[in-house]
C-alpha positions in Angstrom: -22.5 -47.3 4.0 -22.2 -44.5 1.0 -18.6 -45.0 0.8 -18.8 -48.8 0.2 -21.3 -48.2 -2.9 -18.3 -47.3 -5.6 -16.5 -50.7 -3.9 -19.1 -52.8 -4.7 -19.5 -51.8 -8.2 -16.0 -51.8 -8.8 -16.1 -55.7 -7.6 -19.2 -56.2 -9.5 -17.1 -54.5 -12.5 -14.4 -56.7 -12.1 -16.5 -60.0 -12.3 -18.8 -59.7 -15.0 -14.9 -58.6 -17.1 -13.8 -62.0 -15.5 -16.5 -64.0 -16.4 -16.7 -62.6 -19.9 -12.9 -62.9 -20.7 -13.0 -66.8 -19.2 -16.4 -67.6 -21.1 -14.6 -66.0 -24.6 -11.5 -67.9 -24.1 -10.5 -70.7 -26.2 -9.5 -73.0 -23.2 -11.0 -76.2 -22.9 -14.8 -76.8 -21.2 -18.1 -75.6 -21.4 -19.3 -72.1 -21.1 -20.7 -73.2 -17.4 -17.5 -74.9 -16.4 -15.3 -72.1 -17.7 -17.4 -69.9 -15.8 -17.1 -71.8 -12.4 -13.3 -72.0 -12.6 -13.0 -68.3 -12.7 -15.7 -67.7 -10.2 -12.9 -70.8 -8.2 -9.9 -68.4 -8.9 -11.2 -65.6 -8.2 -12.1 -66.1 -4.8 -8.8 -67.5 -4.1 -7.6 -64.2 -5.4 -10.0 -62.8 -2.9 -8.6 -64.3 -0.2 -5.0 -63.6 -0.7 -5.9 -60.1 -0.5 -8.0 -60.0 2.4 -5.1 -61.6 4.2 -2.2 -58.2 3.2 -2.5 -55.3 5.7 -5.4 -53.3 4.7 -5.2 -49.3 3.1 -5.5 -48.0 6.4 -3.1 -49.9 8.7 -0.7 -49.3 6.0 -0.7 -45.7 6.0 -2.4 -45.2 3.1 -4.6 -41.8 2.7 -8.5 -42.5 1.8 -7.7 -39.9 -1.5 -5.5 -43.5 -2.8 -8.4 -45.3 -3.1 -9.1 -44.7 -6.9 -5.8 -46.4 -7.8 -6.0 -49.0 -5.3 -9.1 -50.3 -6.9 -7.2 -50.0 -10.2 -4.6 -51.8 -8.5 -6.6 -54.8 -7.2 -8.5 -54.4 -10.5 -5.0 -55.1 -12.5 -4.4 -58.3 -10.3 -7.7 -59.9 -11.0 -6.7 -59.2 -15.2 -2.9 -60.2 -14.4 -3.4 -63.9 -12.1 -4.6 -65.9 -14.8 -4.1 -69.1 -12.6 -3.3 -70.4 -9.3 0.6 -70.9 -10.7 0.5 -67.0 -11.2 -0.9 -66.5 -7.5 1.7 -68.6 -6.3 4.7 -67.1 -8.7 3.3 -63.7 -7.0 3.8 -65.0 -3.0 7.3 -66.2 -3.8 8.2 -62.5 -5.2 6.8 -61.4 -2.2 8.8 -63.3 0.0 11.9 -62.8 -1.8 11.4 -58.6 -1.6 10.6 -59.5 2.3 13.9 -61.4 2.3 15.3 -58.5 0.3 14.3 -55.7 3.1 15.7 -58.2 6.3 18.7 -58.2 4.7 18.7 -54.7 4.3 17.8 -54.6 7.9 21.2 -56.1 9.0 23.2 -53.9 6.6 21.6 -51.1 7.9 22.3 -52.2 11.7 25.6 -53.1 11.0 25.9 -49.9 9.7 24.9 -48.5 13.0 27.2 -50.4 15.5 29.9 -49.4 12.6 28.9 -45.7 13.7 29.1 -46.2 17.2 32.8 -47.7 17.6 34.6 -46.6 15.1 36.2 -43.0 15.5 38.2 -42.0 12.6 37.4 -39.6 10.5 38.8 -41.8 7.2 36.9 -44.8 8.2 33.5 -43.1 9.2 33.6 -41.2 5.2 34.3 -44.6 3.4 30.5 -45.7 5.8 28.8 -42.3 4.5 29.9 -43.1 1.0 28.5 -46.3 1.1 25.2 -46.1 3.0 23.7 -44.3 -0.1 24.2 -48.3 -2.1 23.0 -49.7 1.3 20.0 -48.2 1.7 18.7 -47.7 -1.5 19.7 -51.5 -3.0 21.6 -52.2 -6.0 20.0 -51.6 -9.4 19.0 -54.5 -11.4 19.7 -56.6 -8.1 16.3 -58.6 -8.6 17.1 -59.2 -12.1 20.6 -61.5 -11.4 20.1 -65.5 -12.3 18.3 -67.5 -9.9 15.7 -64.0 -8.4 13.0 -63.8 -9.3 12.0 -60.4 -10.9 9.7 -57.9 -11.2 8.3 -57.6 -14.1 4.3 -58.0 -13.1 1.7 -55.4 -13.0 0.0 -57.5 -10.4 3.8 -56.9 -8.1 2.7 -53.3 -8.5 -0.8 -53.8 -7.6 0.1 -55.9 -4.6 2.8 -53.0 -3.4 0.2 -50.6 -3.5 -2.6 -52.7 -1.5 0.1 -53.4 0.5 0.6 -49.9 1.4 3.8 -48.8 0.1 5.1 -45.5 2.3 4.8 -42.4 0.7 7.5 -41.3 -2.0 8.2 -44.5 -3.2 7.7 -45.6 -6.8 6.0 -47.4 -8.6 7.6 -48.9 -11.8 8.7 -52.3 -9.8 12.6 -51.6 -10.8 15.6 -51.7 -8.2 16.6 -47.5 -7.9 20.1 -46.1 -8.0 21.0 -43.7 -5.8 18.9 -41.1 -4.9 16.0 -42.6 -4.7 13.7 -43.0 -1.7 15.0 -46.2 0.7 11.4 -48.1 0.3 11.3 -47.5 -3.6 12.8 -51.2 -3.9 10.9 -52.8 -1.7 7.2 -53.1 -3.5 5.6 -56.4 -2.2 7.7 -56.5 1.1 6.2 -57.5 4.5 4.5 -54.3 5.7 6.5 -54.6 9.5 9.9 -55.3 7.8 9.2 -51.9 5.3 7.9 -50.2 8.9 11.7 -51.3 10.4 13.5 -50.8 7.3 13.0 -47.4 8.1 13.4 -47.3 11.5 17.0 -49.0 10.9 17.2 -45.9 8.2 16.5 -43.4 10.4 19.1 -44.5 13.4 21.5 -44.6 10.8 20.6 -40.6 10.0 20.6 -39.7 13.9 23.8 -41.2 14.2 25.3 -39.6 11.8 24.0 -36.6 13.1 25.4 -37.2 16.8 28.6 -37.2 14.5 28.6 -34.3 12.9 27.3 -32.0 16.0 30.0 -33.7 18.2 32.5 -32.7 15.5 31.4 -29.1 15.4 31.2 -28.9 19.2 35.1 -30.4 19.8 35.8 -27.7 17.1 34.3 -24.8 18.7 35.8 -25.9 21.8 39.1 -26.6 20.2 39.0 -22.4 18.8 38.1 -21.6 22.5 40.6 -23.4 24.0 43.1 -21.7 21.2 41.8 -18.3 21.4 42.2 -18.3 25.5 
């Protein structure tokens, strides 16, 4: 197909760059062995992206593609060796770990909303759903997480088909930033529930507020009869 023509030469691109850069290096081997160890690494580059969600499934728009190749481009230049590959799963599956937790805040959140009744109680929860849902800044940066501090996090977050009005710096956001802007690298279902666990949050509070206004109005009926 027409559209798989610029793919192809951005692949081809990408190896003869690979092969040149490994063949120049000063590492140890021959030209022809330095050469088949990239040519090794770069196919098991290859396979852990064929095996993230693809562009489409994760939502994002065919007009991306430019910097999704640059993306998958900056991965190839970043993942020097299977160590890096591996370094880069483990983020991944600590910003996965990162957005179930946020998942349980965000549901505990919830059942908060539904049983409590005070007015005090449910504006110390609004205060601190902002924190909740956004993360804590610097959170991935605390001894013993690991942090991100790759381009190749980036690229992955962006194959990976970060939703729409997120960022893409790979920092933790304070508040006021968009609830998925954290969460670059994170299992595509948990960011797809992440927001569904956002979004009850938001209609609750919005069952609040109209059943608030709607005891009030009946209150000033009630008064005015």
């Amino acid at each position: 197909p027409a559209d798989a023509i610029p793919l192809w030469k951005k692949a081809l691109q990408i190896m003869e760059a690979g092969v040149r850069s490994a063949i120049a290096s000063q590492k140890a081997g021959t030209r022809k062995e330095k050469c088949q160890a990239y040519c090794r690494l770069s196919s098991t580059i290859s396979n852990f992206l064929l095996g993230l969600p693809s562009a489409a499934e994760s939502g994002v728009f065919s007009s991306a593609r430019d910097a999704i190749l640059l993306d998958i481009e900056n991965i190839y230049q970043t993942i020097q060796n299977e160590v890096h590959l591996r370094g880069l799963e483990r983020q991944m599956d600590f910003m996965t770990l990162c957005g179930i937790a946020r998942c349980v805040s965000l549901s505990c959140i919830s059942m908060l909303l539904s049983e409590i009744q005070t007015v005090a109680a449910i504006e110390a929860i609004a205060v601190s759903f902002p924190r909740v849902s956004n993360g804590e800044k610097g959170a991935t940066e605390k001894k013993g997480t690991p942090r991100q501090n790759s381009s190749a996090l980036a690229g992955v977050s962006a194959t990976l088909g970060t939703k729409p009005n997120t960022h893409a710096a790979g920092f933790m956001p304070g508040i006021g930033t968009h609830y998925l802007t954290s969460l670059h690298g994170c299992s595509s279902d948990v960011q797809d529930l992440v927001s569904v666990c956002v979004q009850d949050v938001y209609t609750t509070f919005g069952n609040i507020l109209h059943n608030k206004v709607v005891s009030s109005k009946d209150a000033e009926l009630g008064t005015s009869t």
